[in-house]
C-alpha positions as CSV (number, residue, x, y, z in Angstrom):
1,X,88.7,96.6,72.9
2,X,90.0,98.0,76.0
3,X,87.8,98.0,79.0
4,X,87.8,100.7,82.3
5,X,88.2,98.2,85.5
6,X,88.6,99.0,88.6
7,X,89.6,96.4,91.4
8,X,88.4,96.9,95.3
9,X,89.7,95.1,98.1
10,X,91.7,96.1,101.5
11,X,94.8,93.9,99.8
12,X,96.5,93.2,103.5
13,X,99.4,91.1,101.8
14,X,99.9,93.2,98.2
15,X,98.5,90.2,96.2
16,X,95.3,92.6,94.6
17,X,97.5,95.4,93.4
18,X,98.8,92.9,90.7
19,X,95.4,92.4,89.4
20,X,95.0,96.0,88.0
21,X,99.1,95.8,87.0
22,X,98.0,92.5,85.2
23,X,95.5,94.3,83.3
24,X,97.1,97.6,82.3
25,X,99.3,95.6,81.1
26,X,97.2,93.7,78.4
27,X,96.3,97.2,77.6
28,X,93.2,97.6,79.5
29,X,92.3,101.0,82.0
30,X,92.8,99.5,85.4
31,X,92.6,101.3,88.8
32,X,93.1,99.4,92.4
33,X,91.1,101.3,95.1
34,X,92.8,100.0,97.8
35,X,90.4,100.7,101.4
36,X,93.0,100.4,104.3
37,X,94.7,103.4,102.4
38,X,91.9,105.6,104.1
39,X,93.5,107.2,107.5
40,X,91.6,109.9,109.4
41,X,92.1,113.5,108.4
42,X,93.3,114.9,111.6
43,X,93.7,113.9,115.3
44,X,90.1,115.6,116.1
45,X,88.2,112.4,113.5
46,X,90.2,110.0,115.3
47,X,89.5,111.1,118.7
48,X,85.7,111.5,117.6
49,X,85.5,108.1,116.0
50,X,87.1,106.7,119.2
51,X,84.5,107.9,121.1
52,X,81.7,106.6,118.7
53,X,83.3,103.2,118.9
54,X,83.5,103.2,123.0
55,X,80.1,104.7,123.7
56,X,77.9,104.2,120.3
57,X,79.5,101.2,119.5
58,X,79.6,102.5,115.9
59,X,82.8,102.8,114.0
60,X,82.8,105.7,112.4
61,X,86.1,104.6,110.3
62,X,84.4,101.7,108.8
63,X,81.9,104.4,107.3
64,X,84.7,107.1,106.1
65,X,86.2,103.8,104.5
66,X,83.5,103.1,102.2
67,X,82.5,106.5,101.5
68,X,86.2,107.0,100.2
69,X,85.2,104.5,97.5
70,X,82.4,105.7,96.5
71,X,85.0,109.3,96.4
72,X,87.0,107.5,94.0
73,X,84.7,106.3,91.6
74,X,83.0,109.5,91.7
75,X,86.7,110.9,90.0
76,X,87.5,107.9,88.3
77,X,83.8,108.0,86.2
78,X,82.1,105.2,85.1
79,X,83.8,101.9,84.7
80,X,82.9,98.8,82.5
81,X,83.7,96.2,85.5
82,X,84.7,96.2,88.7
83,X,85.8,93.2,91.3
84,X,85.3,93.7,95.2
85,X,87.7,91.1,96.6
86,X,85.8,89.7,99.8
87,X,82.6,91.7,99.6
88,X,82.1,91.4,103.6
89,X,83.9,94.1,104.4
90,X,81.1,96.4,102.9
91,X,77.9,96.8,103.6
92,X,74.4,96.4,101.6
93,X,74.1,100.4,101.3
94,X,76.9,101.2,99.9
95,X,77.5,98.2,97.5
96,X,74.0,99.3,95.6
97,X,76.2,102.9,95.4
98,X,78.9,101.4,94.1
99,X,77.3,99.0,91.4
100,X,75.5,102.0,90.0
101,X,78.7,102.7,88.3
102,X,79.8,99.9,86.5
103,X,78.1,97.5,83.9
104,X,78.8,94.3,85.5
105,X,79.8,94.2,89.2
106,X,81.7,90.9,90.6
107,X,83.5,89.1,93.3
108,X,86.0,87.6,94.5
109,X,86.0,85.4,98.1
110,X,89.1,85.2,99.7
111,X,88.0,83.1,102.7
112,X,85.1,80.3,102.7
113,X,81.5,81.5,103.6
114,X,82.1,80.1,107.1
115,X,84.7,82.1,108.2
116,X,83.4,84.7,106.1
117,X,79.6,85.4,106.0
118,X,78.0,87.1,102.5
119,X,74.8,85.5,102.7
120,X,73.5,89.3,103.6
121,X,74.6,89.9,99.5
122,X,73.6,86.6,97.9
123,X,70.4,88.5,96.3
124,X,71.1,89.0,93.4
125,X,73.3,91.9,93.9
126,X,76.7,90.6,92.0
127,X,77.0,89.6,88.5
128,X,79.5,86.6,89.4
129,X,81.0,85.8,92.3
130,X,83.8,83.7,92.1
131,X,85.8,81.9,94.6
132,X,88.2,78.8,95.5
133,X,86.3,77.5,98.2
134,X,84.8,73.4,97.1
135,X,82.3,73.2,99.5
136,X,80.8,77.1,98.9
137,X,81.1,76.7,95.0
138,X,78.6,73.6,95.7
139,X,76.8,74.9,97.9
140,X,76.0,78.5,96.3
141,X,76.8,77.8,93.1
142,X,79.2,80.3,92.8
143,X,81.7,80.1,89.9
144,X,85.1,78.3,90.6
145,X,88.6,79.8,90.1
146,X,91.9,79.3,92.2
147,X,94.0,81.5,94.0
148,X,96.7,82.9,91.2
149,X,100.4,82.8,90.5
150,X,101.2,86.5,90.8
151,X,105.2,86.2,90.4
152,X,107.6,86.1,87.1
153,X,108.7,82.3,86.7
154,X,112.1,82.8,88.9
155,X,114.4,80.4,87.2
156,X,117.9,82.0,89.0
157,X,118.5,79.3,91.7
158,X,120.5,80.3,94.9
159,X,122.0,77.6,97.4
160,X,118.9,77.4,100.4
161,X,120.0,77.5,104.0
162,X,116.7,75.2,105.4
163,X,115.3,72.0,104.0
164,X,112.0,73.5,105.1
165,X,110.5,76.5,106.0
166,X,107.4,78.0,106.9
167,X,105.5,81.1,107.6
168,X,102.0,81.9,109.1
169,X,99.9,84.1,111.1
170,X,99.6,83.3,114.7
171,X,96.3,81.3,114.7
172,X,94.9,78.0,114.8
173,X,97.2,76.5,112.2
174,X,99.9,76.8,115.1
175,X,99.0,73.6,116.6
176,X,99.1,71.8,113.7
177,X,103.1,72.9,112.8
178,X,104.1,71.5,115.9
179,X,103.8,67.8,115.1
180,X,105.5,68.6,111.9
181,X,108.4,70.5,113.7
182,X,108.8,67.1,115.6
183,X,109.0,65.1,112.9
184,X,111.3,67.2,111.1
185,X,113.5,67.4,114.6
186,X,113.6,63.5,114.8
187,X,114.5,63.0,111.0
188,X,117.6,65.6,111.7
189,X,116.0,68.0,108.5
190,X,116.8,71.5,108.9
191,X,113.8,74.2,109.1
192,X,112.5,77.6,110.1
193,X,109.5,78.5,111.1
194,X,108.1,81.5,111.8
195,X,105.2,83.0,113.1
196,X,103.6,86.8,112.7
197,X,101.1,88.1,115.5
198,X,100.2,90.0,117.8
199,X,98.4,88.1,120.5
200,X,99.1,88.0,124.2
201,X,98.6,84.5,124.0
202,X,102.0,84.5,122.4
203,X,104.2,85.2,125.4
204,X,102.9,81.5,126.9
205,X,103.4,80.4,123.0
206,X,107.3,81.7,123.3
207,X,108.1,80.0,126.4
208,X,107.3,76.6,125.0
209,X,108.1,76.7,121.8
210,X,110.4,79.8,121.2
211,X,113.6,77.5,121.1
212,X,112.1,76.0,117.6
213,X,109.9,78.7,116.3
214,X,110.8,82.3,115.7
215,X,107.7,84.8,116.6
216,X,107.9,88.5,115.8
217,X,105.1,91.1,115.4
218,X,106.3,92.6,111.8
219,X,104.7,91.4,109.1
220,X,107.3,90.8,106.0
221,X,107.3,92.8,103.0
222,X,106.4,90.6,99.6
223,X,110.0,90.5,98.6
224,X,111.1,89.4,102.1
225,X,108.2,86.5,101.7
226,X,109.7,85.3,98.6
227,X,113.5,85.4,99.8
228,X,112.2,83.7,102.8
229,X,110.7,80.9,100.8
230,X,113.4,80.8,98.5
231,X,115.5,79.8,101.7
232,X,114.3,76.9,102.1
233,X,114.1,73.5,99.9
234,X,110.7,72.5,101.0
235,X,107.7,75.2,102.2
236,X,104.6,74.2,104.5
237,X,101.8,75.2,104.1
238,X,98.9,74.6,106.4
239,X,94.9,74.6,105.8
240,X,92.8,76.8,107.8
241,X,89.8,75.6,110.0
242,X,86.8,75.5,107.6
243,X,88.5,76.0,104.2
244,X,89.1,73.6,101.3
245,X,90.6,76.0,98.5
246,X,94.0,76.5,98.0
247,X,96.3,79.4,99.8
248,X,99.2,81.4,97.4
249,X,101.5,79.2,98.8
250,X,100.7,76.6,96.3
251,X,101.3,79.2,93.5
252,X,104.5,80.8,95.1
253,X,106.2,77.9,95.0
254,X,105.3,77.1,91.1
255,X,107.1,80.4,90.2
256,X,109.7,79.5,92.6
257,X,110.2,76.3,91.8
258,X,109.8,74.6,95.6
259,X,108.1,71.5,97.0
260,X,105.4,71.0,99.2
261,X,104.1,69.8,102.6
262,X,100.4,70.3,103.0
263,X,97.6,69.0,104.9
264,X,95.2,69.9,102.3
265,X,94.5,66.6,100.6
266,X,92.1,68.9,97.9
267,X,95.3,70.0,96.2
268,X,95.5,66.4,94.5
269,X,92.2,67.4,92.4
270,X,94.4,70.0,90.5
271,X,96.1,68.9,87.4
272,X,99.1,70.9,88.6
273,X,99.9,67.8,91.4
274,X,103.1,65.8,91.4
275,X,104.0,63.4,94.2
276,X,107.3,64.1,93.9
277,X,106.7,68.0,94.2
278,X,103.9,67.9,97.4
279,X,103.1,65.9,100.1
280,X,100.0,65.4,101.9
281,X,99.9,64.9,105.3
282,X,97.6,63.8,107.7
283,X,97.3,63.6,111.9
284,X,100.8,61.1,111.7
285,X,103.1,62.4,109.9
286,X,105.0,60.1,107.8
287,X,107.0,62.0,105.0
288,X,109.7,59.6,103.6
289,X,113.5,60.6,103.1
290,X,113.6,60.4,99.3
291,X,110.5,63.4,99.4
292,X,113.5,65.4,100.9
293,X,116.5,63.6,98.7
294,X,114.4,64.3,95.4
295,X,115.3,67.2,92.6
296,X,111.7,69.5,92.3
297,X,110.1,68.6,88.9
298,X,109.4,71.6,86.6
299,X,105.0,71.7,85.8
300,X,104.4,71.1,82.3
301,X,104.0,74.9,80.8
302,X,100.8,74.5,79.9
303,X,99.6,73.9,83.0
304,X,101.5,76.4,84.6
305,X,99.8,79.3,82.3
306,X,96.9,78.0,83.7
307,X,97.5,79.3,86.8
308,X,98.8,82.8,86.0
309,X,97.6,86.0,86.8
310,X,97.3,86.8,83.2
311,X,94.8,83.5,82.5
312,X,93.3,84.3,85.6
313,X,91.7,88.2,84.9
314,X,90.7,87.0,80.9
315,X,88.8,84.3,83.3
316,X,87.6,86.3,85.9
317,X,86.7,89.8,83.3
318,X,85.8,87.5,80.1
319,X,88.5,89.1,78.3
């Protein structure tokens, strides 16, 4: 029977969006209330919240922002289920508001508790909570579930211009591409790396490494993500400080067909693993040539349907 659903999240990269396209397509009512899609009214609420934020240290926006979901749900009527995709970024007060219109009311965590604190929402105010994260699903007991393949298998195969490629936010993970550059530098294997931020730290960053590394401040469109992946033979992808799930890079490159260089040893746990497709890397890096040399090796397709979107929301919405 078809269910009324409606997905929550701020969706900075464009992966949520799918969810509610996954589901109106298996003939469900799905709705994607997307909160960075709040702007201020006029110049006058800007300038006022502003001026809350320099001299009340409140953030007015932060308010308007949840108040437009509970707007939303207010037209949209009452739903059957609905997700909030890292719960964090709304507070105790306004989750009870928006739980009072759904049946059951779930989560998704993006990040690990670490980086992310939700301890504040732990009683008893979710139905499920769901997340990727090892050491938080053993910790909290929440349920487990992986990141998802959001793309259409891409079997068209174009000639790439880079052995390997990577792209990432200008953070910590920084420090750990440079070895990697230098060991792809010493083994002659082409690359391109680049790196999206904003930080002044980045000018210093430029100097040293700019001759190796492209930096720029605009992030890239989800089509330009794939086409950049699809550049490159190999793509890199690199763990973040306190996390132990896996990123969408693992899942891009199923539907894309590309290999892997990882420091995230926890990716050997999934059934989805193939030496010959990723590499785990540790403080040395020692990738041998035949890694590079060897044709990618298509996942069984039963184990690539477990990692769809579609498997995914019957999972997540016990559909």
């Amino acid at each position: 029977m078809p269910q009324k659903i409606c997905v929550i999240s701020f969706d900075h990269w464009n992966y949520d969006y799918h969810i509610a396209t996954t589901l109106n397509s298996l003939g469900h009512e799905a709705t994607h209330i997307k909160i960075g899609n709040y702007k201020h009214k006029n110049l006058k609420d800007q300038v006022i919240n502003s001026f809350s934020k320099v001299i009340l240290k409140k953030n007015l926006k932060k308010i308007k922002r949840q108040d437009y979901i509970i707007e939303c749900l207010n037209t949209l009527g009452p739903q059957d289920q609905i997700l909030v995709i890292n719960p964090e970024v709304i507070d105790l007060k306004h989750h009870a508001k928006i739980k009072k219109h759904t049946k059951r009311y779930i989560a998704y965590l993006y990040d690990s508790v670490a980086r992310n604190p939700i301890e504040h929402l732990l009683d008893g105010l979710f139905d499920s909570i769901f997340s990727f994260d090892k050491n938080d699903i053993n910790h909290y007991g929440f349920n487990h579930i992986s990141n998802y393949n959001y793309l259409e298998k891409i079997t068209s195969k174009i000639k790439p211009s880079f052995d390997v490629v990577y792209l990432g936010s200008f953070d910590e993970r920084l420090l750990k591409l440079i070895p990697i550059i230098e060991f792809l530098k010493a083994q002659k294997i082409s690359f391109k790396c680049i790196i999206v931020g904003k930080n002044k730290a980045l000018n210093y960053i430029k100097e040293e490494y700019g001759h190796v590394i492209e930096f720029t401040q605009n992030s890239l469109s989800q089509e330009q993500l794939i086409n950049f992946y699809r550049s490159g033979e190999t793509i890199i992808d690199l763990i973040r400080d306190e996390q132990t799930g896996l990123s969408f890079r693992f899942f891009e490159a199923m539907a894309i067909q590309k290999k892997i260089i990882t420091n995230n040893s926890n990716c050997k746990n999934y059934d989805f693993y193939d030496s010959n497709n990723i590499v785990v890397i540790d403080k040395k890096i020692d990738i041998k040539k035949t890694f590079f040399k060897s044709n990618y090796k298509a996942i069984p397709k039963n184990i690539y349907y477990k990692y769809t979107l579609e498997n995914w929301v019957k999972k997540v919405f016990n559909l």
